[in-house]
N, C-alpha and C positions, 0 to 999 in steps of 0.2 A: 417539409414545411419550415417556415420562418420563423424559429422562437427566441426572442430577447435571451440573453443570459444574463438573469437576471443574478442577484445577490439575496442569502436571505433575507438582511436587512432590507433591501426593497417588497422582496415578495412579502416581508411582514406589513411594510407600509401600504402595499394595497389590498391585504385581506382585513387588513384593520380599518380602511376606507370604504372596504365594500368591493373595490372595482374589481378582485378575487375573491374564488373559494379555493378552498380544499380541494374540491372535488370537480370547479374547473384546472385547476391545475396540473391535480392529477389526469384528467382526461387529455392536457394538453401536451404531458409528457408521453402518455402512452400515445398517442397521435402521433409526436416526435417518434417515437424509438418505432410505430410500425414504416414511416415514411423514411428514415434512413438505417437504423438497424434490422429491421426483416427483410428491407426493400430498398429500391436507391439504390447507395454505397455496399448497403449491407455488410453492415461492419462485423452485426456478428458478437457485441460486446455483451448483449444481455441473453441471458439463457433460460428465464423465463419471468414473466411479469405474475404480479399477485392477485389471483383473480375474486380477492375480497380489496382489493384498495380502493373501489368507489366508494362500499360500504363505509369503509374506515374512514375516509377524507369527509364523507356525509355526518359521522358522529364527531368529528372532530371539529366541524363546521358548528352542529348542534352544540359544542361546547364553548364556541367563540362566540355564538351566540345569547348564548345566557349569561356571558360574560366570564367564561371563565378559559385562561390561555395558560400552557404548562410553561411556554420560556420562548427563546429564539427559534426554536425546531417545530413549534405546531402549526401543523398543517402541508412542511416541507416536504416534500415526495426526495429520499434517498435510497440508493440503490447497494447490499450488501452482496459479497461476495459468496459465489457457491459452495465454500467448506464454513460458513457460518450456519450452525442452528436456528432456525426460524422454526416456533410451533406453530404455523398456518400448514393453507392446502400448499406449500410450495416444498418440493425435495431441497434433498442437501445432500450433494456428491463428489464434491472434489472435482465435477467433471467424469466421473469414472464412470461407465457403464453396470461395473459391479457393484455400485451402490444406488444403482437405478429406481425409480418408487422408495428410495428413505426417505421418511415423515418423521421430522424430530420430537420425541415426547417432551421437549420444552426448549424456550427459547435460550439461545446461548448470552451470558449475563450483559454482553452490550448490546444485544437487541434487546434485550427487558430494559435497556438504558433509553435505547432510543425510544422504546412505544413510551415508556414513561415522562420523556420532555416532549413528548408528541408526535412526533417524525413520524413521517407515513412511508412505512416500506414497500416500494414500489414493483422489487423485484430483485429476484438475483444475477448476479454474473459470472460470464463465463471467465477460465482462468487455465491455468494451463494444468493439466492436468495431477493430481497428488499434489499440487501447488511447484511443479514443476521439480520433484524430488523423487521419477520413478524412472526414467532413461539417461543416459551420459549424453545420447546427440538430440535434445528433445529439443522440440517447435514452440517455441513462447505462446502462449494464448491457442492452445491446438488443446482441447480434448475428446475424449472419444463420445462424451452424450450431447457435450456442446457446437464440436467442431473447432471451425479458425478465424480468431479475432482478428481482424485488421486496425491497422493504425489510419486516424481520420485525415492527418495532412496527406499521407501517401499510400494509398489501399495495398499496394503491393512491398509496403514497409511494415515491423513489426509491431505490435504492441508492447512487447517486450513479457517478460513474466515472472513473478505468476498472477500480481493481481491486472492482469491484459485488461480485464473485461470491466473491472473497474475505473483504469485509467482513462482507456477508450470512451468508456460509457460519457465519464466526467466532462472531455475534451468536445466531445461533440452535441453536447449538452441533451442530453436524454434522464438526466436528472441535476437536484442541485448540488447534491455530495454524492458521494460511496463510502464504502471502509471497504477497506485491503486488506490483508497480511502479507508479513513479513519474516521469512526466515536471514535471508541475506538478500540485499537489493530488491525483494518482492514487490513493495511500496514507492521506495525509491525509485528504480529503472521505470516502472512501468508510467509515473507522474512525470517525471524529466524526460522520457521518450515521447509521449503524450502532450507536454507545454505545458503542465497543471504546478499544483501544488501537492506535497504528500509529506508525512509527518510521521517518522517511524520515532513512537514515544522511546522512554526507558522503561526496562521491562521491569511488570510489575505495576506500571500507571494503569495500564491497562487490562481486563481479565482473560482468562484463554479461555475457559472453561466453556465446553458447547462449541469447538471451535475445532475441526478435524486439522490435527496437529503434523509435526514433523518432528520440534524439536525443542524439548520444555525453555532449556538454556538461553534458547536466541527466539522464538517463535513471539511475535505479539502483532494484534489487529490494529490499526491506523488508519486518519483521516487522509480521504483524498478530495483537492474539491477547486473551482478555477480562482480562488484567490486567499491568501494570506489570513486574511479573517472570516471565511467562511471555513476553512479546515481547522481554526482555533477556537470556534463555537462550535462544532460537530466534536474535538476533544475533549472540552468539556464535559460535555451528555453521556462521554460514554465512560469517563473514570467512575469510581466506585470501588469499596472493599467487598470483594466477593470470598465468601467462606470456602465458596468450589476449588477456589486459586490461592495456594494461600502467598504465590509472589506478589500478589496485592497489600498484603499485610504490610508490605513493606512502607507502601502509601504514608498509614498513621504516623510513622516518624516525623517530625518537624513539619507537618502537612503538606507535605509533597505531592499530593493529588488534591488537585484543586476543580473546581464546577465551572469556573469561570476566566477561560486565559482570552478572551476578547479584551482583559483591562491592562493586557500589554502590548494592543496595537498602541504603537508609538511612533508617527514619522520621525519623530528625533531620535529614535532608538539606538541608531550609531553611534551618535554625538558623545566621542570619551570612551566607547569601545574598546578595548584590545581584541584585535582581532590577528590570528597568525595564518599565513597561508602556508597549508600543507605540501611544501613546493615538490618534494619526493612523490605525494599521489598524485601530479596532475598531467603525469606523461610528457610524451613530445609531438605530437599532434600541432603543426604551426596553427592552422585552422580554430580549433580549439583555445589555443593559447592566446591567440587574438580574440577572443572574446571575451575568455578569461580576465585578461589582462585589463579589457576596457571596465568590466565589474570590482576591477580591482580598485580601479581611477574612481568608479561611482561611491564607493565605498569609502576611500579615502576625502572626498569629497563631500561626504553625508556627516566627515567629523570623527570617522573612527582613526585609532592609533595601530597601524600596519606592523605588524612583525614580518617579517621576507629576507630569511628562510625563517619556517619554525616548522621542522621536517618533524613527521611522526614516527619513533623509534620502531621498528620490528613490526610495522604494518603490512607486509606482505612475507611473515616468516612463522606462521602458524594455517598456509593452505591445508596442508595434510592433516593435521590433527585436529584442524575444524571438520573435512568431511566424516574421521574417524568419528568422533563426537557426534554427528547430525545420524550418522548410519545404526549409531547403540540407539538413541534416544527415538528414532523413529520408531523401529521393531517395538521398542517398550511403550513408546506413547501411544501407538497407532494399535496395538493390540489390547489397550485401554478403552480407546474410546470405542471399537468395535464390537468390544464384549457386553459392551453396554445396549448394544443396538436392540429392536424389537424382533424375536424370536423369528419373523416373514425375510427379513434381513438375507441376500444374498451372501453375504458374507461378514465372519465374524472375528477373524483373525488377519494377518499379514498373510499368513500362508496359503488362507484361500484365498485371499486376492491375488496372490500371482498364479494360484491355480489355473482360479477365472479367465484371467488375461491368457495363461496357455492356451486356453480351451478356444478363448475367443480373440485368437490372432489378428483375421481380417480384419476386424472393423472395433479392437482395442489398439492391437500395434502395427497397425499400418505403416506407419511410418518410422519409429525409434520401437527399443525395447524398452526393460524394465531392469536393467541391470542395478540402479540403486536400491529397489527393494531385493534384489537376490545377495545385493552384498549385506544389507542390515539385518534380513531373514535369519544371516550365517553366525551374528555377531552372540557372543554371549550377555552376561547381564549386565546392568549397570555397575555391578559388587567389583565386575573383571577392575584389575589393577590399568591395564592399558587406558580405559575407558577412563577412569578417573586420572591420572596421570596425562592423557591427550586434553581433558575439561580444565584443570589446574592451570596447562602450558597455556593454555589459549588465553584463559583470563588473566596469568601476569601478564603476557609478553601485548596484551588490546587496554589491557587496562596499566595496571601501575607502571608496566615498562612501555607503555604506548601513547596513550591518547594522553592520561593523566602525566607523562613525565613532561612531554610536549607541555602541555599547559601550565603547569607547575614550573617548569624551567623560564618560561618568558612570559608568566603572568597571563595568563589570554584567558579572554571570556567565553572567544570561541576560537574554532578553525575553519577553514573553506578549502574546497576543492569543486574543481567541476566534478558533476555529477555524471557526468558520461558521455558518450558521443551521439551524434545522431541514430537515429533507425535504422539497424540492416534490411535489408531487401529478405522477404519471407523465402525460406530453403524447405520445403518437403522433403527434399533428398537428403541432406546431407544435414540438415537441422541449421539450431544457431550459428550465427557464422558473427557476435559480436568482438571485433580483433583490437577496439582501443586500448591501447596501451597505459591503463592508467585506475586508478582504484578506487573508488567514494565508498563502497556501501560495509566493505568487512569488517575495520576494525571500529564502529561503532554496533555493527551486528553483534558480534561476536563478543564484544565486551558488555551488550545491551546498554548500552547508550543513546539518548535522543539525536535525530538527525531529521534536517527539515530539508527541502530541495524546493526552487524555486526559479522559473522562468530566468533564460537570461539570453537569450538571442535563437539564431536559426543559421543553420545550415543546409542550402541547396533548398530552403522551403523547412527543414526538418528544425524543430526546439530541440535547444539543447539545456543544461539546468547549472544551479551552482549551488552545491552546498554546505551545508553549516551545520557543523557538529560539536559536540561540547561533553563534558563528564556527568552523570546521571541526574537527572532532575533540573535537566537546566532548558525545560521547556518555556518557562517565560521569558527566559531570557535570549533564547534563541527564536523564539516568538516575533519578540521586539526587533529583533534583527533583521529577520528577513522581512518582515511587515515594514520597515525603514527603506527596503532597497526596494522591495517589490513596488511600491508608492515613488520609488522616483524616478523607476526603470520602467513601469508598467513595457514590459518585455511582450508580453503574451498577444499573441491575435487569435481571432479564430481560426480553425481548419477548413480547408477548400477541398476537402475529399479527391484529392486529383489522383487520379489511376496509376503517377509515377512520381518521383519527387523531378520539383523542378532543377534540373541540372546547367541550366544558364546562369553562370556567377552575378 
């Protein structure tokens, strides 16, 4: 079926008119998602819808009614990821089969954000399974209770992972936001593979808590959404100091979590800029670098001041002792949030989860194994000196010897690099087969640093993304930015669900 894409700020102006509800709205996404996501394309992105959201869109209505409205988000039908807590009738499984029928005893603190600005959770998504942190050749957007997410320009191209089901969702409009997670590139890949927007805050804007985890250091939820300012009103809603977290505490310094970054949409937001382009991450791809290159032009164009080169020191010289670090921190987080679970609970530790999956080969590892939880299972505690020692190296050589020397040395507000290449073509066999040669998403993971990614041409049919990255807490400022380029680029079109990517230049 045929549905505008629309914007919140529109859809606010016509429930405030009358000419919607709530609870038309929401009927008309779930319409959408059974007409292309169960059917159609069958994309595959949501993994299940909320079978209280007519309710909820009807007392939300009753509220607009008597005159009383929470903010920009009431009434908007958004879609959260499958390892977010939700205390409705909907599960939370990471995708895994072994956590099949979990009912969360409470919402996780950015869903109590979103019911509380009003947002109608429409439903969750699929993702790639453990958030794509349990096989070495795993299938992006492949889990074993959800299944395989397709990508909407090219059915037989990826969604990318692990928030696939999000991004997908986003793209082919079956709602008007999501939130993601993010360990490394989670949020990112899957919005720049998709054509969207996504926004992996600095860690600590945002809460974990209620969030089935990987990895305290680098893990944080983020907006995904089809434009610039509809992913910096859905950031909003979900900041908050949560006691559960306490890297939120971090917030209250100098008010660095703010309710409201829609008041740095700015089209002049370049204007005076230092912007440095990360020339070391952005590969050799001619392809790529020609599109690169012409955002380079828009950019300089919009009024910003170009550094080229302003290379980021030792951004690709802590691979290894980031996975060291993600493999301690999983066994320890993941056996936290497990222990919590309610007694019915198929599993309550790491160890009976790869039990589980032994037991249930065919229709858990079908297709990859689980070798990153057999390496984490083996790892000792956080106390080990190696563990601490691999966390230390990571944060000088992303942070003070990295992003922050880069920027400090030539003054920059931000940095940019393309966000990555187009969609691989989906591998059952042999898994991901992503081969561009070039880097966006680690050393702002890794350092927990804001990174926003936004629309910026196609290839073969396929979006590709460009992004901007900066030192912690500089999401309005990188707000303003891509809200600048996105406004003179409008890059983005909608997907045509074609069964291949178009391969006529």
């Amino acid at each position: 079926m045929i549905l505008p894409e629309w914007t919140i700020s529109e859809l606010q102006e016509k429930m405030e008119s009358g000419e919607l509800t709530a609870r038309r709205l929401a009927e008309l996404y779930l319409e959408r998602i059974a007409a292309v996501d169960k059917s159609g394309p069958c994309l595959n992105a949501v993994i299940e819808t909320n079978p209280n959201a007519l309710d909820i869109a009807d007392a939300l209505d009753a509220e607009r009614k008597a005159g009383k409205t929470r903010g920009a988000l009431h009434g908007i039908p958004v879609l959260v990821k499958d390892n977010i807590d939700t205390h409705d009738r909907m599960q939370t499984t990471a995708g895994s089969l072994a956590l099949e029928g979990n009912i969360s005893a409470k919402d996780a603190f950015i869903v109590k954000q979103l019911r509380k600005a009003g947002a109608l959770i429409l439903g969750k998504t699929n993702l790639s399974e453990w958030a794509n942190f349990r096989g070495k050749r795993s299938v992006s957007g492949w889990s074993s209770r959800g299944g395989l997410t397709r990508n909407p320009y090219a059915l037989d191209r990826s969604a990318c992972g692990s928030s696939s089901g999000s991004g997908a969702a986003v793209a082919a409009n079956l709602c008007t936001a999501a939130v993601g997670t993010e360990t490394d590139g989670s949020i990112i890949c899957p919005s720049q593979t998709n054509g969207i927007v996504g926004i992996k805050p600095t860690l600590g804007l945002l809460s974990r808590s209620g969030i089935i985890p990987i990895a305290h250091s680098q893990d944080t939820p983020g907006p995904m959404a089809r434009t610039v300012a509809d992913a910096a009103i859905v950031l909003g809603a979900l900041t908050g100091i949560d006691e559960r977290d306490p890297a939120t505490r971090l917030t209250r310094r100098g008010k660095r979590g703010l309710s409201n970054y829609a008041k740095f949409l700015d089209r002049e937001g370049l204007m005076g800029a230092r912007i440095g382009v990360a020339r070391n991450m952005v590969g050799t791809n001619a392809r790529i670098l020609k599109i690169f290159e012409h955002c380079i032009e828009v950019i300089k164009h919009l009024g910003a001041v170009l550094v080229d080169p302003a290379n980021v020191p030792n951004f690709d010289k802590f691979s290894k002792t980031e996975l060291d670090v993600l493999h301690y921190e999983f066994r320890s987080d993941l056996n936290k949030y497990l222990k919590r679970l309610d007694g019915d609970a198929r599993v309550h530790s790491m160890e009976e989860v790869i039990k589980f999956n032994e037991e249930n080969q065919d229709s858990v590892m079908p297709y990859f194994g689980q070798e990153h939880m057999i390496t984490a299972q083996e790892t000792a505690s956080l106390r080990d000196k190696k563990y601490r020692d691999a966390l230390a190296k990571n944060h000088r050589l992303s942070r003070k010897d990295g992003i922050d020397a880069a920027m400090r040395k030539h003054k920059l507000d931000a940095l940019i690099a393309p966000s990555g290449g187009p969609a691989w073509t989906i591998d059952l066999v042999n898994g991901d087969s992503n081969n561009w040669d070039m880097e966006s998403t680690s050393p702002a993971a890794v350092a927990g640093y804001p990174h926003i990614t936004v629309p910026a041409g196609y290839l073969f049919g396929l979006p590709v993304g460009i992004s901007f990255f900066a030192k912690a807490w500089q999401e309005p400022a990188l707000i303003k930015f891509a809200y600048a380029f996105e406004q003179a680029t409008q890059f983005r079109r909608q997907p045509r669900f074609l069964p291949t990517a178009n391969l006529n230049p």
